[in-house]
PASEBA-1860 file (N, C-alpha, C; in nm, 3 decimals):
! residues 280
1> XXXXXXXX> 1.389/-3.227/-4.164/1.337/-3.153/-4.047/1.187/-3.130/-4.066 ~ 1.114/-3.168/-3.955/0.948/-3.141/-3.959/0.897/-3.015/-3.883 ~ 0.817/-2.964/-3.950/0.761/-2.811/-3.886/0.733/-2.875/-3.735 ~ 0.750/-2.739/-3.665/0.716/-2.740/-3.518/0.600/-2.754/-3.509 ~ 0.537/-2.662/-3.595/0.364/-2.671/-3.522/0.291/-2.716/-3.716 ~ 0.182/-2.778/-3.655/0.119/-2.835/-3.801/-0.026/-2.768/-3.778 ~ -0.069/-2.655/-3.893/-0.225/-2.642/-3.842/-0.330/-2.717/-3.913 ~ -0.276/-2.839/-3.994/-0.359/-2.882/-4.030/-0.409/-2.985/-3.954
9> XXXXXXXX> -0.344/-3.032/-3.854/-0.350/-3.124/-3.744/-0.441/-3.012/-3.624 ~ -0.372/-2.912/-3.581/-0.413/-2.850/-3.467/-0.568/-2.766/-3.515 ~ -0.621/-2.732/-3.633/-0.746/-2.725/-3.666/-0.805/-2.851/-3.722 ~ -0.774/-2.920/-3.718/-0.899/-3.054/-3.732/-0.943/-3.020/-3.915 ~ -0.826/-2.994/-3.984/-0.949/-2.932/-4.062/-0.999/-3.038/-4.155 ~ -1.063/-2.989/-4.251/-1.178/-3.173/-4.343/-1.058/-3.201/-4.450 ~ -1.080/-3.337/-4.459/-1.000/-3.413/-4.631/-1.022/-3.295/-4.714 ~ -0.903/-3.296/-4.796/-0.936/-3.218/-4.885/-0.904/-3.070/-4.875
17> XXXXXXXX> -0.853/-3.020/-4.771/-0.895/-2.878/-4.773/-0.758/-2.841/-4.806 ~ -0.810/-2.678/-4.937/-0.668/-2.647/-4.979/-0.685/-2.471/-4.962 ~ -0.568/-2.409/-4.923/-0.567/-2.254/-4.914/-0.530/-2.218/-5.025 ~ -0.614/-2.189/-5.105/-0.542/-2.058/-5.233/-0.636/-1.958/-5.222 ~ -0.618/-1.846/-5.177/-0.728/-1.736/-5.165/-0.672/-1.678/-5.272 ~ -0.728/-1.580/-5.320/-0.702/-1.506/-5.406/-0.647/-1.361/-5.345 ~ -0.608/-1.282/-5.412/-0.478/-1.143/-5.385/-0.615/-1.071/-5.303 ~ -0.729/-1.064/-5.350/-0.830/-0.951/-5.281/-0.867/-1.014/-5.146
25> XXXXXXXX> -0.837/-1.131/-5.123/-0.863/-1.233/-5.019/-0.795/-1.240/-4.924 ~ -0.673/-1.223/-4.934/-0.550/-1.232/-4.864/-0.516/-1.116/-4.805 ~ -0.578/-0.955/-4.867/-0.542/-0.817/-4.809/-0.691/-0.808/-4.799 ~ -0.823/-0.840/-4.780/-0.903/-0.801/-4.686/-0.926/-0.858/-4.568 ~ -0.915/-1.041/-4.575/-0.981/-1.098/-4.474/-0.825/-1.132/-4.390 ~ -0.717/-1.128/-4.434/-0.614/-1.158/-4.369/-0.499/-1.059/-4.334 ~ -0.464/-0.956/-4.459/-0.378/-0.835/-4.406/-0.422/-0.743/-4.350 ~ -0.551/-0.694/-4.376/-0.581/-0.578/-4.269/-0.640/-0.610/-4.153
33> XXXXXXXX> -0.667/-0.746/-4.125/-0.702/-0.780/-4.021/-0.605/-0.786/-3.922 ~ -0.510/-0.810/-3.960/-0.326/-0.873/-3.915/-0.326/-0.731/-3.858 ~ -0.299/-0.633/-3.970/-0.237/-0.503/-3.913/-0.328/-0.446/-3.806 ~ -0.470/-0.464/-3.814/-0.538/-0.368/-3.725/-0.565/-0.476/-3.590 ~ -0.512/-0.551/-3.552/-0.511/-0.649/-3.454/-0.634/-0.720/-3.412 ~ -0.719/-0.760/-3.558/-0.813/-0.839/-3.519/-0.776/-1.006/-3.551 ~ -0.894/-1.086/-3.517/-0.863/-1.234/-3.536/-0.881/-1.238/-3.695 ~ -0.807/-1.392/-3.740/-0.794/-1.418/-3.857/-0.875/-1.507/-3.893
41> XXXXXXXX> -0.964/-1.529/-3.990/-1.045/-1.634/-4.007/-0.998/-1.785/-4.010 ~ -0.880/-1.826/-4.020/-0.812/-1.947/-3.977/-0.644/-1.884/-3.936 ~ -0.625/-1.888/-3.813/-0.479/-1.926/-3.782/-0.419/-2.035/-3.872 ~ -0.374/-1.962/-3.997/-0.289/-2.065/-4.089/-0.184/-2.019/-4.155 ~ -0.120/-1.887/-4.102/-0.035/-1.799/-4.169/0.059/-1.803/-4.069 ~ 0.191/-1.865/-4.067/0.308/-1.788/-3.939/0.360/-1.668/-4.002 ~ 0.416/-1.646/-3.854/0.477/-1.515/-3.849/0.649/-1.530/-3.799 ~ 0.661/-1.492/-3.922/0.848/-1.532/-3.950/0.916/-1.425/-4.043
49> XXXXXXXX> 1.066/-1.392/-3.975/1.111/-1.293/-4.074/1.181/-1.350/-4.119 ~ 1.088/-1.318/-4.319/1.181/-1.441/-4.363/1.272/-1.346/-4.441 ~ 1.317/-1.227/-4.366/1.468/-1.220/-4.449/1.565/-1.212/-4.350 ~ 1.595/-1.328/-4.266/1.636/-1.384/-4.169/1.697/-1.515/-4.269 ~ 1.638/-1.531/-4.373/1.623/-1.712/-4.407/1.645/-1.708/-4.550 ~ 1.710/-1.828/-4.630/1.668/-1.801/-4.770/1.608/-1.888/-4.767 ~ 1.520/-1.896/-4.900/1.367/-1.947/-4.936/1.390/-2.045/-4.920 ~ 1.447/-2.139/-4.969/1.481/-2.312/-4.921/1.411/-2.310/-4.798
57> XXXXXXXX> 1.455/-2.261/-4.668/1.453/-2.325/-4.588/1.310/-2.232/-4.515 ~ 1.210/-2.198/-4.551/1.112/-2.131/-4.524/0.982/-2.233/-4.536 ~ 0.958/-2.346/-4.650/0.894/-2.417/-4.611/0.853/-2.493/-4.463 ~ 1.054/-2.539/-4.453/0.972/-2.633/-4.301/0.942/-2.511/-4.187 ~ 0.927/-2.380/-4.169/0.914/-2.294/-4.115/0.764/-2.237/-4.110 ~ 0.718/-2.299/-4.203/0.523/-2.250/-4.268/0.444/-2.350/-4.138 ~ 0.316/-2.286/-4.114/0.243/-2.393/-4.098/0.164/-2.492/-4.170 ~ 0.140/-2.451/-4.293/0.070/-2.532/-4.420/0.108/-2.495/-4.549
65> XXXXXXXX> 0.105/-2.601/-4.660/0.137/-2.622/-4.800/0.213/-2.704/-4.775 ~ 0.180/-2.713/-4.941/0.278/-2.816/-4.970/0.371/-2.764/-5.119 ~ 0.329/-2.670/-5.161/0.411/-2.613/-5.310/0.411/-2.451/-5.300 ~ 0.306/-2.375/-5.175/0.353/-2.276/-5.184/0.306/-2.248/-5.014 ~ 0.356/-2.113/-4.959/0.346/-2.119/-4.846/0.327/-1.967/-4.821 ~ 0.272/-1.908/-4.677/0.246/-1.812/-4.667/0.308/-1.784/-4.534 ~ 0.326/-1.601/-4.497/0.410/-1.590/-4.418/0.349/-1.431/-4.399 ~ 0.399/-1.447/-4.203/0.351/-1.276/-4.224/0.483/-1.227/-4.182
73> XXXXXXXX> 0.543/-1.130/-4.215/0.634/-1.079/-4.187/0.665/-0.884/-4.154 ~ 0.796/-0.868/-4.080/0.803/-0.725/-4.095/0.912/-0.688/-4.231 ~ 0.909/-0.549/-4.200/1.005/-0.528/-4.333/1.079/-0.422/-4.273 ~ 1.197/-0.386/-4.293/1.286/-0.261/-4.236/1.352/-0.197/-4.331 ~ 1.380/-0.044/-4.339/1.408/0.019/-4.421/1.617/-0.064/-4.448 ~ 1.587/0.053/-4.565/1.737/-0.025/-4.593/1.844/0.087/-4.532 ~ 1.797/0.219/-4.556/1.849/0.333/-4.494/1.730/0.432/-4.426 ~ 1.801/0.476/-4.213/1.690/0.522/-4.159/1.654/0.615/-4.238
81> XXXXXXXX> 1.665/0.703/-4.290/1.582/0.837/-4.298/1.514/0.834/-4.452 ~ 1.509/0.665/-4.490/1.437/0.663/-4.682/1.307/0.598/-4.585 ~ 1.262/0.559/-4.734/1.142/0.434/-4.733/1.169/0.326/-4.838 ~ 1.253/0.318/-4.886/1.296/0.176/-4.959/1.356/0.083/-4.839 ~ 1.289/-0.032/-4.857/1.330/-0.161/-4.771/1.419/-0.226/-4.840 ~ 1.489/-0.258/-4.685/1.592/-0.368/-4.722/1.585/-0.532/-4.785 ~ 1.638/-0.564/-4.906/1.568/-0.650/-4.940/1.680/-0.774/-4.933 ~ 1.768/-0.770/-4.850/1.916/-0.891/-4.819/1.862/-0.955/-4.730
89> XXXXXXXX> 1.836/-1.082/-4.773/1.813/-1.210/-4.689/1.908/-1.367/-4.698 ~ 1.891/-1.369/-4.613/1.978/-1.517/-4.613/2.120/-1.476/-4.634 ~ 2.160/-1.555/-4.756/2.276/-1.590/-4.832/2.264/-1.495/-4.957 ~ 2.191/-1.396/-4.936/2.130/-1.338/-5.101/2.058/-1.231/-5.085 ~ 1.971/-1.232/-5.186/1.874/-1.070/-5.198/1.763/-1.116/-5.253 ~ 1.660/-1.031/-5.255/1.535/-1.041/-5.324/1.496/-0.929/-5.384 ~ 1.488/-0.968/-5.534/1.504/-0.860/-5.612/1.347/-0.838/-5.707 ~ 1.329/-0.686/-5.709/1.153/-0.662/-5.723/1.174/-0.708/-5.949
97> XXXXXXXX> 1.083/-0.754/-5.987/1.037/-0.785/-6.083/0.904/-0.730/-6.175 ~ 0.933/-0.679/-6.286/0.786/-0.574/-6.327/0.737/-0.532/-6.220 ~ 0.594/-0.481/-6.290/0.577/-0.361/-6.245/0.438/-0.376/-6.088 ~ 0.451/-0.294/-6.012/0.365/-0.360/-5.890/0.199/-0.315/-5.921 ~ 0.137/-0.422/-5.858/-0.045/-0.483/-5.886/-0.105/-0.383/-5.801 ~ -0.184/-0.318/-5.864/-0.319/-0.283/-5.754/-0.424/-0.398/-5.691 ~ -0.448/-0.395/-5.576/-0.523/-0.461/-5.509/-0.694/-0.418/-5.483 ~ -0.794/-0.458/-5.485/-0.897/-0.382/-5.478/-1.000/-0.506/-5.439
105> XXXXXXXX> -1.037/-0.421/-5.319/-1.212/-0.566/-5.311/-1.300/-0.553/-5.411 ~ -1.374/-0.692/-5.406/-1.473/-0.625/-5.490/-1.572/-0.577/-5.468 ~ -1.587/-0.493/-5.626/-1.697/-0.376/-5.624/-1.629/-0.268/-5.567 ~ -1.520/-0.236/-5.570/-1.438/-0.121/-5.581/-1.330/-0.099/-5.621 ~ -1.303/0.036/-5.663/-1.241/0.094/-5.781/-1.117/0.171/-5.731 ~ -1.111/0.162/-5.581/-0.989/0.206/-5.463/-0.905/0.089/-5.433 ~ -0.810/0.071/-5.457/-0.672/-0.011/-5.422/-0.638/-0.015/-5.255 ~ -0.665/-0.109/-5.235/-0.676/-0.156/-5.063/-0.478/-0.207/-5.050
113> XXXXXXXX> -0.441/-0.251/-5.178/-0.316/-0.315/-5.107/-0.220/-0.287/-5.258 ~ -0.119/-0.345/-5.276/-0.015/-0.321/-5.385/0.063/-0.489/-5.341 ~ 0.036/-0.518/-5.459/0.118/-0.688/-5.501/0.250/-0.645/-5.553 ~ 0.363/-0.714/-5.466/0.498/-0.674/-5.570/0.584/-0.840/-5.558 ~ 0.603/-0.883/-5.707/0.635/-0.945/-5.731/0.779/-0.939/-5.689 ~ 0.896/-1.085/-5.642/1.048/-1.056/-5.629/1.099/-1.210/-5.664 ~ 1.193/-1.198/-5.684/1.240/-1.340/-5.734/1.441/-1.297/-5.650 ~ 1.434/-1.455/-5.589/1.558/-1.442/-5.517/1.663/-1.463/-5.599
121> XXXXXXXX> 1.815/-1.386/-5.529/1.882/-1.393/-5.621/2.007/-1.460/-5.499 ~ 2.090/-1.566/-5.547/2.223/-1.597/-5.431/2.324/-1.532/-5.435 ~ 2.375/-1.495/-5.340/2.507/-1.422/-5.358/2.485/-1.252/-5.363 ~ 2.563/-1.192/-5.341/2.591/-1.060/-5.325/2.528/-0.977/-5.459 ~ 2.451/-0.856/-5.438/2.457/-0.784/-5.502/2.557/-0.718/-5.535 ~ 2.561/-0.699/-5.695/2.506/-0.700/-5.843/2.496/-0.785/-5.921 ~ 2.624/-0.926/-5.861/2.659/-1.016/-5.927/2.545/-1.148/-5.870 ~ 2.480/-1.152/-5.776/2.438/-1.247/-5.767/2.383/-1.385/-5.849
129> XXXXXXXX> 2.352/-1.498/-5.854/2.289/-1.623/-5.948/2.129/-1.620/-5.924 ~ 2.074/-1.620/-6.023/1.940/-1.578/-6.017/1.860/-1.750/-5.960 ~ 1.756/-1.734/-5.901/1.700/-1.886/-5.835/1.545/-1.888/-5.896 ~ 1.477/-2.006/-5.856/1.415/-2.011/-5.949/1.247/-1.968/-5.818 ~ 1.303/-1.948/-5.708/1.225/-1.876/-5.601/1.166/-1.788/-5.602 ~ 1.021/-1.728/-5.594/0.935/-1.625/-5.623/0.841/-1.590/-5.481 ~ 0.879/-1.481/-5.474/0.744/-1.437/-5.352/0.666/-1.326/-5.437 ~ 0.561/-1.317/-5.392/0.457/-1.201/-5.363/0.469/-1.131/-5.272
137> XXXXXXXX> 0.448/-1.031/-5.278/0.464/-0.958/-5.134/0.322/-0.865/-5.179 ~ 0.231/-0.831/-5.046/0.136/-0.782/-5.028/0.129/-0.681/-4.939 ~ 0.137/-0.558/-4.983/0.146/-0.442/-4.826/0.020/-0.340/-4.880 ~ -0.015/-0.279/-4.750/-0.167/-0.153/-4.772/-0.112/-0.063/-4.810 ~ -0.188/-0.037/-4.906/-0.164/0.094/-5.007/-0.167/0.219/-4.958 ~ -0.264/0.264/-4.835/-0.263/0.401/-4.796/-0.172/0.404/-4.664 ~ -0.067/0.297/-4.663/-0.015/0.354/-4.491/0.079/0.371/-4.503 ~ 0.101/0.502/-4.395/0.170/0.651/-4.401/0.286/0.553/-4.367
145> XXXXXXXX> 0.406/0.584/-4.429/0.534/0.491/-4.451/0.623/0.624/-4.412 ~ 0.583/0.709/-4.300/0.709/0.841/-4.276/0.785/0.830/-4.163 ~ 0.867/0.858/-4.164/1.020/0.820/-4.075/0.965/0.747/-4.011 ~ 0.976/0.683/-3.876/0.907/0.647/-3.768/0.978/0.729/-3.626 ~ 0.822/0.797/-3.574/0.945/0.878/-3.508/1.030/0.822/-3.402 ~ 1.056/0.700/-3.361/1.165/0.667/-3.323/1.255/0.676/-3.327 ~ 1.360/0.737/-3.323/1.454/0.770/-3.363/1.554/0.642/-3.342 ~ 1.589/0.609/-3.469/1.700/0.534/-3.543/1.630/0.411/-3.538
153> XXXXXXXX> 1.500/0.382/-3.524/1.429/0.297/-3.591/1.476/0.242/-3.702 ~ 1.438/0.131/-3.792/1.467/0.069/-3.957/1.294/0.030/-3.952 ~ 1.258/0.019/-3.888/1.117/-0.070/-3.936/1.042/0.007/-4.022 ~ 0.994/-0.057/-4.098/0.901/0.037/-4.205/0.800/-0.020/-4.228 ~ 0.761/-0.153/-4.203/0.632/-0.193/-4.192/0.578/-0.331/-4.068 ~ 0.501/-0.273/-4.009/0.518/-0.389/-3.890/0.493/-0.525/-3.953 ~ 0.367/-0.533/-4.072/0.370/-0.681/-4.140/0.319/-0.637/-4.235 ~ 0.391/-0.720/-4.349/0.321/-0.767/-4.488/0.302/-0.884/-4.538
161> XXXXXXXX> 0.268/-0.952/-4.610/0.180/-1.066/-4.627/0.295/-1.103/-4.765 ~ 0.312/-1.239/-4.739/0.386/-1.254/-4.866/0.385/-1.456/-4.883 ~ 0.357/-1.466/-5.028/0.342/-1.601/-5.055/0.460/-1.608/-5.114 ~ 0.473/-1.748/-5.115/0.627/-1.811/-5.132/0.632/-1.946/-5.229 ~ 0.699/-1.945/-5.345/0.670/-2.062/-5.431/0.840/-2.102/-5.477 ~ 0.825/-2.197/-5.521/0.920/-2.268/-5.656/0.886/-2.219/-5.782 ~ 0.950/-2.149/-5.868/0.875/-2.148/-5.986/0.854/-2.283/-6.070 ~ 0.967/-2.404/-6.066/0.905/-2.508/-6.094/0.877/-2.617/-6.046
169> XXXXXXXX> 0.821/-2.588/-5.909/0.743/-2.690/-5.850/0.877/-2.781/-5.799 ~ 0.995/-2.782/-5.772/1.054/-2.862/-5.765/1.107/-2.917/-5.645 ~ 1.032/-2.834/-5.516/1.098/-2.805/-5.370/1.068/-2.958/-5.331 ~ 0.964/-3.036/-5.370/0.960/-3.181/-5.329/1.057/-3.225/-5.335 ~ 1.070/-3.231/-5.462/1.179/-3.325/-5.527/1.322/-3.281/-5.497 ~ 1.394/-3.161/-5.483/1.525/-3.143/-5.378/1.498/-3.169/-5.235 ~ 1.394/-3.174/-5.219/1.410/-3.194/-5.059/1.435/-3.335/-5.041 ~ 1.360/-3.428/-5.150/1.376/-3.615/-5.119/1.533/-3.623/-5.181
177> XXXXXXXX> 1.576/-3.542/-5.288/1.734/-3.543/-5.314/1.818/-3.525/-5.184 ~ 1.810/-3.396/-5.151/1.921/-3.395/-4.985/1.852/-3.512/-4.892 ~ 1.755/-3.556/-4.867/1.738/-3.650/-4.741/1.796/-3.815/-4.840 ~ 1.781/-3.826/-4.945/1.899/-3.922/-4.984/2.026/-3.893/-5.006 ~ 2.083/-3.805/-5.028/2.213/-3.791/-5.057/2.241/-3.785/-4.892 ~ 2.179/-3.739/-4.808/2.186/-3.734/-4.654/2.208/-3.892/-4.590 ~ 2.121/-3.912/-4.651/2.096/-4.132/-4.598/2.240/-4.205/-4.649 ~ 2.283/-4.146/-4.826/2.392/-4.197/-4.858/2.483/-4.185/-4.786
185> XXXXXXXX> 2.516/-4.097/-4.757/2.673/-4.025/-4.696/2.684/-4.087/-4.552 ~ 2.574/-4.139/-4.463/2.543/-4.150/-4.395/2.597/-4.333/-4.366 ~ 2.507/-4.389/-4.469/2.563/-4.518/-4.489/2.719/-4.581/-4.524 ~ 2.728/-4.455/-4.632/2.902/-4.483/-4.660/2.978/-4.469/-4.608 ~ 2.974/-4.404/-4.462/3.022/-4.399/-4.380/3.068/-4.494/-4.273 ~ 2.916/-4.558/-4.240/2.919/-4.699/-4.193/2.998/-4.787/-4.244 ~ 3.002/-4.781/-4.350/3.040/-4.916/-4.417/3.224/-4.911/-4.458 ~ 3.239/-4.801/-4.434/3.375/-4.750/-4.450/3.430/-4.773/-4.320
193> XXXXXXXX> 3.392/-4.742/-4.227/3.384/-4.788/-4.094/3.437/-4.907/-4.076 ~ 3.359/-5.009/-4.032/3.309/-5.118/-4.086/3.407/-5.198/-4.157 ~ 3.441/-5.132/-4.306/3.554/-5.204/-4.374/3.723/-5.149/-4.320 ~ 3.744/-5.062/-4.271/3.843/-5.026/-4.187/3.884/-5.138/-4.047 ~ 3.754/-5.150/-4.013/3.818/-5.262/-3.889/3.832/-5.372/-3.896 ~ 3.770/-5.406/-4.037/3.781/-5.543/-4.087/3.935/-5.579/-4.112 ~ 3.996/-5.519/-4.174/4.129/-5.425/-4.215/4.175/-5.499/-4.125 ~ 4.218/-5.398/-4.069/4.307/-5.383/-3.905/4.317/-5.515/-3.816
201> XXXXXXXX> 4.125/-5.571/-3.795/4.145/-5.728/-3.713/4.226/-5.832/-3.806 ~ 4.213/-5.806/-3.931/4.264/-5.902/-4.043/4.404/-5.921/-4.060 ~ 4.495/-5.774/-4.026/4.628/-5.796/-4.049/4.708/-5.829/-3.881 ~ 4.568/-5.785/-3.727/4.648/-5.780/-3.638/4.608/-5.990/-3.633 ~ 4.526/-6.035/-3.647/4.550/-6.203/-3.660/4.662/-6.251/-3.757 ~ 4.655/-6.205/-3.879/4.716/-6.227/-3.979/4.899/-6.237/-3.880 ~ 4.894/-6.066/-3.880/5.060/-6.112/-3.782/5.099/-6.164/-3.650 ~ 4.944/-6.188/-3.588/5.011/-6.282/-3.498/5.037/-6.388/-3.482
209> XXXXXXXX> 4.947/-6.474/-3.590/4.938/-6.651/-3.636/5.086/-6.607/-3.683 ~ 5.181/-6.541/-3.816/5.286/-6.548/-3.859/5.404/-6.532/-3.732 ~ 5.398/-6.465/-3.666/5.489/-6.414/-3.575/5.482/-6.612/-3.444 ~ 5.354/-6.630/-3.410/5.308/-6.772/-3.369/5.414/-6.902/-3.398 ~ 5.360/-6.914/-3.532/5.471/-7.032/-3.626/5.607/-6.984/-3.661 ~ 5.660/-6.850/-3.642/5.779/-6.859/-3.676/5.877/-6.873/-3.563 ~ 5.788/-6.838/-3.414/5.921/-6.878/-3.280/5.867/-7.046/-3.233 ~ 5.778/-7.119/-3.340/5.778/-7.246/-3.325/5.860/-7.314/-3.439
217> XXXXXXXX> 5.927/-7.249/-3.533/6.021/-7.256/-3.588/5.909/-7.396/-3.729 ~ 5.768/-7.325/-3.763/5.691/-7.393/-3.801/5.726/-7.363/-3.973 ~ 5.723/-7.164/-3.978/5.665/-7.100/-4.086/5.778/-7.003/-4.115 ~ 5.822/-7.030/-4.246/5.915/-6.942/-4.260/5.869/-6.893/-4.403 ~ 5.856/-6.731/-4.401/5.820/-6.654/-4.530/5.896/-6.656/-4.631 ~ 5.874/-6.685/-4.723/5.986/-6.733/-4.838/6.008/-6.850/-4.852 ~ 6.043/-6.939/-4.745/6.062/-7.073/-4.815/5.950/-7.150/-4.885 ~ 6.001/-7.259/-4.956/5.873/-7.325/-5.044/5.865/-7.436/-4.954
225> XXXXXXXX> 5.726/-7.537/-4.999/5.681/-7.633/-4.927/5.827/-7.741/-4.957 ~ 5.897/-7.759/-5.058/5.988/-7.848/-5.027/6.110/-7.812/-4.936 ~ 6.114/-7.666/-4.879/6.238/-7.654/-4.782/6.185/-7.685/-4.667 ~ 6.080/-7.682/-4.650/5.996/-7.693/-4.506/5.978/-7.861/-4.510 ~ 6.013/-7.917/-4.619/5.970/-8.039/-4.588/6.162/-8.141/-4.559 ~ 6.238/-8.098/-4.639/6.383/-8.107/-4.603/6.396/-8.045/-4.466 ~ 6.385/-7.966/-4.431/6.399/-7.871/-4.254/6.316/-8.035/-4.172 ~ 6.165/-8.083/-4.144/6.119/-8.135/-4.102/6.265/-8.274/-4.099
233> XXXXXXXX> 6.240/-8.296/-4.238/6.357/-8.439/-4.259/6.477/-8.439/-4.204 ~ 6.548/-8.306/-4.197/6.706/-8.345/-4.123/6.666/-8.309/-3.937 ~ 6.538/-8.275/-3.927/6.529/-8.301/-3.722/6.487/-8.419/-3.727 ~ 6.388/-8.505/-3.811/6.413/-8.614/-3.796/6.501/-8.739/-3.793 ~ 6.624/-8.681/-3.875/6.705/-8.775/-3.861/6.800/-8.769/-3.781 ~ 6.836/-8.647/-3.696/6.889/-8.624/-3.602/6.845/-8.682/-3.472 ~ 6.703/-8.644/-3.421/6.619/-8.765/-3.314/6.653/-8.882/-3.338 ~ 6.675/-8.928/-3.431/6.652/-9.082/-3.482/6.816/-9.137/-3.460
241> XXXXXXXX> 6.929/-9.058/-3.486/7.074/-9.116/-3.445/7.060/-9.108/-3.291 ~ 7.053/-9.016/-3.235/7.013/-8.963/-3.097/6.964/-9.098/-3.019 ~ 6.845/-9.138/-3.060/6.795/-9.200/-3.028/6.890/-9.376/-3.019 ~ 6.929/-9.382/-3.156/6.995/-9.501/-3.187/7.105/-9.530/-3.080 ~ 7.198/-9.394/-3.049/7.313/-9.373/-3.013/7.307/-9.450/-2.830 ~ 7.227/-9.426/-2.768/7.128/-9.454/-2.654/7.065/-9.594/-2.653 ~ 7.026/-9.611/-2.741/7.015/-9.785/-2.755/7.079/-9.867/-2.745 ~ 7.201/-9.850/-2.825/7.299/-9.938/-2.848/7.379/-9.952/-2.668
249> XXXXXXXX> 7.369/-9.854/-2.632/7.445/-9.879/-2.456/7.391/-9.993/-2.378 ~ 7.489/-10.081/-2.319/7.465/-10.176/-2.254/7.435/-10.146/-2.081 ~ 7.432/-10.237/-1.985/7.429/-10.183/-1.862/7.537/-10.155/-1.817 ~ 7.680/-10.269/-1.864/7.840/-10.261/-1.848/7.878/-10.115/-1.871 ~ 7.860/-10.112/-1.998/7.903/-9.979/-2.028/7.888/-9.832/-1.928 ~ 7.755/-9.871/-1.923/7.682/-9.759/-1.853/7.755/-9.739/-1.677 ~ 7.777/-9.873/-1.637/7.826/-9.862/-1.485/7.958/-9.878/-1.494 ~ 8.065/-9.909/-1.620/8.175/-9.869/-1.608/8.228/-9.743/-1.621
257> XXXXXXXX> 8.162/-9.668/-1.686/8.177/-9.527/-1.767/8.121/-9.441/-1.630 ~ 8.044/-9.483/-1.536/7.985/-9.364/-1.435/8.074/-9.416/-1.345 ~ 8.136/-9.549/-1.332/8.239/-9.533/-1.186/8.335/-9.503/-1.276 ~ 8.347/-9.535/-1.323/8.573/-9.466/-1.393/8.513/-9.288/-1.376 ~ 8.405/-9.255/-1.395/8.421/-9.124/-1.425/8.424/-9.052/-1.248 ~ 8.375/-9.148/-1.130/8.404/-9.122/-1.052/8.561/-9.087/-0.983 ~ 8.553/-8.967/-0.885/8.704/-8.937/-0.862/8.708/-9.064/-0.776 ~ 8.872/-9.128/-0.748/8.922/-9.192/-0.607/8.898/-9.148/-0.475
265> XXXXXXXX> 8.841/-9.226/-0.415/8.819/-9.241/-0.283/8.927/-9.300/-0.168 ~ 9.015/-9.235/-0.066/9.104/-9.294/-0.040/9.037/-9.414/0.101 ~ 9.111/-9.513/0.073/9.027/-9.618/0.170/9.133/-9.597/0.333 ~ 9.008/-9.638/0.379/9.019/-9.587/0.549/9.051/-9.713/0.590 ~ 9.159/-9.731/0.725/9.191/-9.802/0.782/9.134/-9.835/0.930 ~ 9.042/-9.848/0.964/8.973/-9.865/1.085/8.990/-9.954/1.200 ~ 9.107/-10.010/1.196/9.185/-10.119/1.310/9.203/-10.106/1.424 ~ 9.290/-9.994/1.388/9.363/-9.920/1.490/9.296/-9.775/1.590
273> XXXXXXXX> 9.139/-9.785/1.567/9.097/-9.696/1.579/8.969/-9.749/1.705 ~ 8.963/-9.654/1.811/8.891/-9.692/1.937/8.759/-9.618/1.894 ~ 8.672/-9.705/1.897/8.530/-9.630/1.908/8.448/-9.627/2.046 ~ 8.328/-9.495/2.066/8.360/-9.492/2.200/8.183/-9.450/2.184 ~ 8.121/-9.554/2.228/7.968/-9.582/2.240/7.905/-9.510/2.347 ~ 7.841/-9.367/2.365/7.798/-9.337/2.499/7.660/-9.463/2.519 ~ 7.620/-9.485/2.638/7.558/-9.556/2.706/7.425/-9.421/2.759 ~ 7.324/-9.520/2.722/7.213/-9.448/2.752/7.097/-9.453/2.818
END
């Protein structure tokens, strides 16, 4: 599957060009800009909730990278009336790791944002299988995170900034695994196909040539080539007396044998008998 929108196509941008900003980079010129609704110095960040998704499938969802990817997202409490967020996504959870980063521009000594490391885990908490998936997550350090007065709200932060990796680089290489194991299954299918009807045309000729020669009294299953060749020999010699039997008849024969086999005819006396000619 290919991303919907590509910004490396839709900004024109030069050979070569790669996004790794750094953590002070990413929460001055891009998260507080996000939150306070100004423009971003490149539209190159979507906006996706990715705990909607597990990480697998968040790449083709990015607009750029290729090994790690960036995302703006919201976050919602896990229970209304706390401030701990819910951290169940996908098929799984995302679970926080040491201890969380101060953020600070430079040339100051005030923390603009807080880095918290999480690494995904599959399957249900407590027991879940640990993955080898890592985000960052980036949120502002001074914003007031109190109830919201909405009542029965969950949201707890409209966006935070969070990068998204493989820890070993390996998302290429499963992704060309499923689109071949995809192509395989795909083919073996065909060909299973394919050899199925081969099948089927093979035995429906097969029994109809047999079924063919056997009401021509040609092919008989089981016998060997010498019964089939004795079978041929006694119709031939049967035609052949047949034949003889028919020869030997003369014409005598033939016109004594069809009048004797005729019944008697009684003969008519016509003497005594007036015939009477109309005139015309």
């Amino acid at each position: 599957m290919r991303r919907t929108r590509d910004a490396e196509a839709e900004l024109n941008l030069p050979p070569g060009f790669r996004f790794h900003p750094t953590d002070d980079e990413l929460v001055v010129h891009y998260l507080c800009r996000k939150v306070a609704y100004q423009c971003l110095p490149v539209p190159i960040i979507a906006e996706v909730d990715l705990y909607k998704y597990d990480p697998w499938e968040l790449p083709e969802k990015a607009l750029f990278g290729q090994r790690e990817w960036y995302f703006f997202t919201p976050r919602d409490r896990k229970y209304p009336n706390g401030s701990r967020p819910n951290r169940a996504a996908g098929r799984g959870y995302w679970k926080a790791t040491g201890a969380d980063k101060p953020v600070s521009p430079p040339g100051s000594a005030r923390p603009l944002g807080i880095k918290k490391a999480l690494v995904f885990y599959s399957g249900k908490a407590p027991k879940g299988i640990k993955t080898d998936w890592i985000m960052h997550e980036y949120r502002l350090a001074d914003k007031n995170r109190a109830t919201n007065n909405k009542k029965g709200s969950l949201r707890l932060d409209d966006w935070v900034l969070c990068r998204l990796y493989n820890k070993k680089n390996s998302w290429e290489k499963i992704k060309q695994q499923k689109e071949e194991v995809s192509f395989g299954e795909t083919m073996s299918s065909f060909e299973a196909n394919d050899s199925l009807e081969s099948d089927v045309e093979h035995d429906s000729f097969q029994e109809f040539d047999e079924l063919v020669q056997s009401e021509a009294g040609v092919y008989h299953p089981g016998k060997s080539s010498d019964g089939l060749q004795q079978q041929f020999g006694t119709l031939e010699q049967r035609m052949k007396e047949e034949s003889d039997w028919f020869t030997d008849l003369n014409l005598d024969d033939l016109q004594g044998d069809a009048i004797g086999s005729l019944p008697s005819v009684p003969s008519l006396d016509l003497s005594n008998h007036d015939y009477y000619f109309p005139s015309f």
